[in-house]
C-alpha positions, -999 to 999 in steps of 0.1 A, spaced: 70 138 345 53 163 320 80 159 298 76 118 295 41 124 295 41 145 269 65 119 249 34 97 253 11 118 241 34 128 212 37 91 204 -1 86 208 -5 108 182 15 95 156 49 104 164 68 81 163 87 90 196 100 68 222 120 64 253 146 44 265 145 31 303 184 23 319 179 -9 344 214 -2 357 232 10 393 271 7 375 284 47 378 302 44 343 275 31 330 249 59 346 273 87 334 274 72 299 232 77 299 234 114 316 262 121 286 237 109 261 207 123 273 226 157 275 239 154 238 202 145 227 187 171 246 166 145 259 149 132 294 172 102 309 151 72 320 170 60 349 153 27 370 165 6 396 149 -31 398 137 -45 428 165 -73 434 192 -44 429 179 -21 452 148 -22 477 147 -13 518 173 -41 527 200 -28 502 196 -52 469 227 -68 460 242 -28 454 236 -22 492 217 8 479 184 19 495 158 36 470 171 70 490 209 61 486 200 52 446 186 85 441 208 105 454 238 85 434 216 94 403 209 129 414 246 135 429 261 126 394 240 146 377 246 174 395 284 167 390 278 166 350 261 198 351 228 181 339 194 194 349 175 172 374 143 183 361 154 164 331 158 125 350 131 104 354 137 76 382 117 46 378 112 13 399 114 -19 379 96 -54 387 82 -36 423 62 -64 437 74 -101 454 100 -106 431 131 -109 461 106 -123 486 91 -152 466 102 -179 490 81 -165 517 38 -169 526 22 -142 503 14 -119 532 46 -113 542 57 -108 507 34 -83 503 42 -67 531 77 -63 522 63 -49 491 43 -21 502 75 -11 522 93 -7 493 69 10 470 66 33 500 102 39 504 109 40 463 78 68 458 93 89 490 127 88 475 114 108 443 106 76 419 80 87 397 77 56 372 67 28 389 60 -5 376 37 -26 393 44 -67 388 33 -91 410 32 -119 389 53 -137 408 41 -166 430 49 -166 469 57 -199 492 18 -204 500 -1 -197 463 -10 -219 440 3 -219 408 -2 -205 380 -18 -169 396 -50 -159 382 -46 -127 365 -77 -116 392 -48 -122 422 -22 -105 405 -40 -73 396 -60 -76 428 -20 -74 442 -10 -45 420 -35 -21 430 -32 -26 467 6 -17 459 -5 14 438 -28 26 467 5 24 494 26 47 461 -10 74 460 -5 76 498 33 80 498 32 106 471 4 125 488 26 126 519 60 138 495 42 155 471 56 171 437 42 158 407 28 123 407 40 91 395 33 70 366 23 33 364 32 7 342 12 -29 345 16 -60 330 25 -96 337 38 -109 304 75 -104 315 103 -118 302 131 -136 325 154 -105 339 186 -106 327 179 -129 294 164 -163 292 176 -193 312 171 -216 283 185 -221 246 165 -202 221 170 -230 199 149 -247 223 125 -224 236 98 -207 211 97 -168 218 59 -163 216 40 -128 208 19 -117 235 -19 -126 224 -39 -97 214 -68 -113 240 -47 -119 268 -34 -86 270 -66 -69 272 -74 -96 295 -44 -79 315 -59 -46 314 -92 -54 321 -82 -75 353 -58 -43 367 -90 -16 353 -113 -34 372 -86 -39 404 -77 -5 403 -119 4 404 -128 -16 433 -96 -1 454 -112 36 447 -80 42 421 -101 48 393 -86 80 391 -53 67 389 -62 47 350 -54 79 331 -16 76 350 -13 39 339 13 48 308 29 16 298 14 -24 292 44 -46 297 41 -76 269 63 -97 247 69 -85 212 94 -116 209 126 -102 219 151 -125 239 183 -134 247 200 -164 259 237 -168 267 253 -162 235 220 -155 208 194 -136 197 162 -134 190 156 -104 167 122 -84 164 102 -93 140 73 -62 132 54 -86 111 46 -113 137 37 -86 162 13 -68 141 -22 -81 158 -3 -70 194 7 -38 179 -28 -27 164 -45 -34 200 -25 -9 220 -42 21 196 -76 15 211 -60 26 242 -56 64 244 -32 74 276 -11 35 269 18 24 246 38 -12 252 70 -14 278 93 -42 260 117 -60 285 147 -80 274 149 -56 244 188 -56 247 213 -68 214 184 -62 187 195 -48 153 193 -14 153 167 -16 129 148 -36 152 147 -9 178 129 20 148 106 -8 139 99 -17 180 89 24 184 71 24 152 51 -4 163 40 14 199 66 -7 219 76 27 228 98 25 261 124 0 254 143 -15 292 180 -21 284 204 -31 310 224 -61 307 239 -45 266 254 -16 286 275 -37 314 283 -61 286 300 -31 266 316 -17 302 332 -51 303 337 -54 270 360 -21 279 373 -28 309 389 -59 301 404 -43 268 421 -15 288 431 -48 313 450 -66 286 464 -36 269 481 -25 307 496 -54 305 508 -53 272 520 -17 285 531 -19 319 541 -59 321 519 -79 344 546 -69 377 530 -32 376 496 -41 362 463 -41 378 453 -78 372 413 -63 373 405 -98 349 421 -121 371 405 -103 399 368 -107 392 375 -138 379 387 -148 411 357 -136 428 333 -149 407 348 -181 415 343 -178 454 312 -161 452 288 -180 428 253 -172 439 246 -143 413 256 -169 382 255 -207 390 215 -208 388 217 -194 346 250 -212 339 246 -252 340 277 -254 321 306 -270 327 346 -270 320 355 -241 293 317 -237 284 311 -224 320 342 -202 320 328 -189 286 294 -183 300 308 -162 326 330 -142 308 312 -134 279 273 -148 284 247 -120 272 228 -123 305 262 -105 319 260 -118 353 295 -101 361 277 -71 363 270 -86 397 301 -83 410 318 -51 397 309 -33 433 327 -56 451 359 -42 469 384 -60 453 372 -57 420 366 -18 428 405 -15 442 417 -33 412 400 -8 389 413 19 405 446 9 402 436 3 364 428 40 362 452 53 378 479 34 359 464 45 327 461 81 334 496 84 351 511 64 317 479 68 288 486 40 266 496 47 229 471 47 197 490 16 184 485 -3 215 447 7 225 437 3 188 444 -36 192 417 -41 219 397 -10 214 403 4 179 369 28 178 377 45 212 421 46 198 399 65 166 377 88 186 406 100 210 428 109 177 402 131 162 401 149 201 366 139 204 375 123 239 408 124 263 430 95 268 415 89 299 404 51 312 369 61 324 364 86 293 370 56 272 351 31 292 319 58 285 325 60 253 323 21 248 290 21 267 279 53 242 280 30 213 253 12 224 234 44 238 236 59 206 217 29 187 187 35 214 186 72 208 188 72 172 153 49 171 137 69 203 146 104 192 151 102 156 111 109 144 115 99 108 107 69 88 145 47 81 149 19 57 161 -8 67 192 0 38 205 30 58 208 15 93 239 -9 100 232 -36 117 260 -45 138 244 -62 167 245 -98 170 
């Protein structure tokens, strides 16, 4: 934690440093961020959101325990300090328990910020901006700050008990839909967070945090999640734009211990993510970019077995999760209203990825195993793998990685890794001439 809080610090004084934060439980995807972070000689940002994993298991089946020990298990695997990873706990609040009367959602909350600060989370964002079965609607900023600090008070008494150094909070109710907006962006305005209403934000969780006797806690409140007017739908962007977000950018300098969290920051040009740092939006949360590339992979290496093998030997993983996808709808019907080939386009190759969903289940996690293991007993040949994947066919010729399935899988997810380092880490000013922007 004194390494990202020195980052902060750096950043508050002009550096301009940031850090990325990886909203992911996929293991390919994980080892792809420890690889990176290792290269860099960098602190990896590793959180886990509240729908994914919380005291009932999330839709991983992971406890906050089981996630860290994943984390802390692969690390140890890749050789990579521990000191060095940073867990965090994204959205923390009523966010799976909405359907139910406030004080039972709440409840369920302080459970789970117990249970996430006692399994060695140390970034903890607080959001309960969300609106239980009994509230009236919209929540005053007064109720949801008033909500936040009584879960920050249950994380001071958890890490008092499991001591080490203590967490970090990030506040802020200006969040943009998880996962990518429900609606067209050619219908729906992405708007700037207002200068006024996000020092209305702070000034509602300052005075929260007072009257619960956490004043002492202010100086550990590190991040203000607002909108800089990033988004994604289904299949478009919407890019940063620095100008636009100038009068938000200027406030956050009046602040001396806080820079901006950006949600939904995923697909942006990479010159968009220099200009997002520069501009004190300095931890960026990615997610739903990196499965997207792991899929992106995964279903290269599936047609090229085929291709390779013939479809008597091959794997079918496609088909597969396809298949489940189908009998299991509940993680995509609520984004994708589509119909026909629109809806088998949306959940195939939507932005919002909602097949990262299902990549745990047992079938689909059989099927990739047999994927891998076909591919390493028979490694397919440069001709062939440069058809679906021709920059991982180029990087295993020049030895810079094995013909190995999960070595190229990483490498596909490091593509995108790479583009978040090179604006967090890079500390110097870049024209907009010199970076390629290959995003969409």
């Amino acid at each position: 934690m004194k390494a990202l809080l020195s980052l902060i610090e750096r950043h508050k004084q002009g550096n301009a440093t940031g850090i990325y934060s990886v909203c992911s439980a996929h293991p390919l995807v994980l080892e792809a961020a420890i690889k990176q972070a290792a290269q860099d000689n960098q602190l990896v940002l590793i959180e886990a959101t509240s729908n994914q994993v919380n005291q009932f298991g999330g839709y991983t089946g992971m406890t906050p325990k089981d996630f860290a020990e994943h984390v802390f298990t692969l690390a140890e695997h890749l050789k990579f300090p521990v000191e060095n990873i940073v867990l965090g706990g994204d959205h923390l609040g009523p966010n799976c328990w909405q359907h139910l009367p406030a004080n039972q959602a709440m409840e369920y909350s302080e459970q789970m910020i117990n249970d996430y600060v006692l399994a060695g989370f140390k970034k903890i964002h607080l959001d309960c901006s969300m609106s239980c079965a009994d509230d009236q609607t919209p929540l005053s900023e007064t109720i949801m700050a008033e909500r936040a600090a009584k879960l920050c008070l249950v994380a001071e008494n958890a890490w008092k008990i499991v001591g080490g150094e203590s967490p970090v909070y990030v506040v802020g109710t200006e969040v943009p839909t998880p996962g990518g907006s429900l609606e067209s962006l050619d219908e729906e305005e992405v708007e700037v967070t207002k200068p006024e209403e996000a020092i209305m934000t702070l000034e509602a969780h300052h005075q929260a945090f007072s009257d619960m006797g956490l004043g002492y806690v202010w100086p550990r409140v590190i991040g203000l999640v607002v909108q800089p007017g990033v988004e994604f739908d289904h299949h478009s962007v919407h890019h940063y734009d620095s100008i636009a977000a100038q009068s938000l950018s200027n406030l956050i300098k009046s602040q001396p211990n806080l820079v901006f969290e950006a949600h939904s920051t995923d697909y942006q040009n990479p010159v968009a993510y220099h200009e997002l740092v520069r501009d004190h939006f300095a931890i960026l949360k990615v997610g739903p970019a990196l499965t997207f590339a792991l899929r992106e992979a995964l279903y290269g290496l599936d047609r090229a077995e085929k291709e390779w093998l013939g479809t008597h030997k091959a794997s079918h993983l496609r088909e597969t999760i396809e298949q489940v996808m189908h009998e299991q709808p509940n993680y995509w019907r609520s984004h994708y209203a589509s119909l026909g080939h629109q809806q088998f386009l949306d959940c195939s190759y939507s932005l919002s990825d909602r097949i990262r969903y299902y990549w745990t289940r047992p079938e689909v996690q059989a099927a990739q195993q047999t994927l891998f293991d076909n591919l390493t007993a028979k490694p397919l040949p440069m001709t062939l793998l440069s058809q679906y994947l021709p920059n991982q066919a180029k990087a295993i010729s020049q030895h810079q990685i094995p013909n190995q399935p999960a070595e190229i899988v990483m490498h596909k997810i490091m593509e995108v890794t790479q583009v978040y380092s090179k604006a967090c880490y890079a500390n110097t000013a870049v024209s907009k001439e010199t970076i390629k922007c290959d995003h969409f």
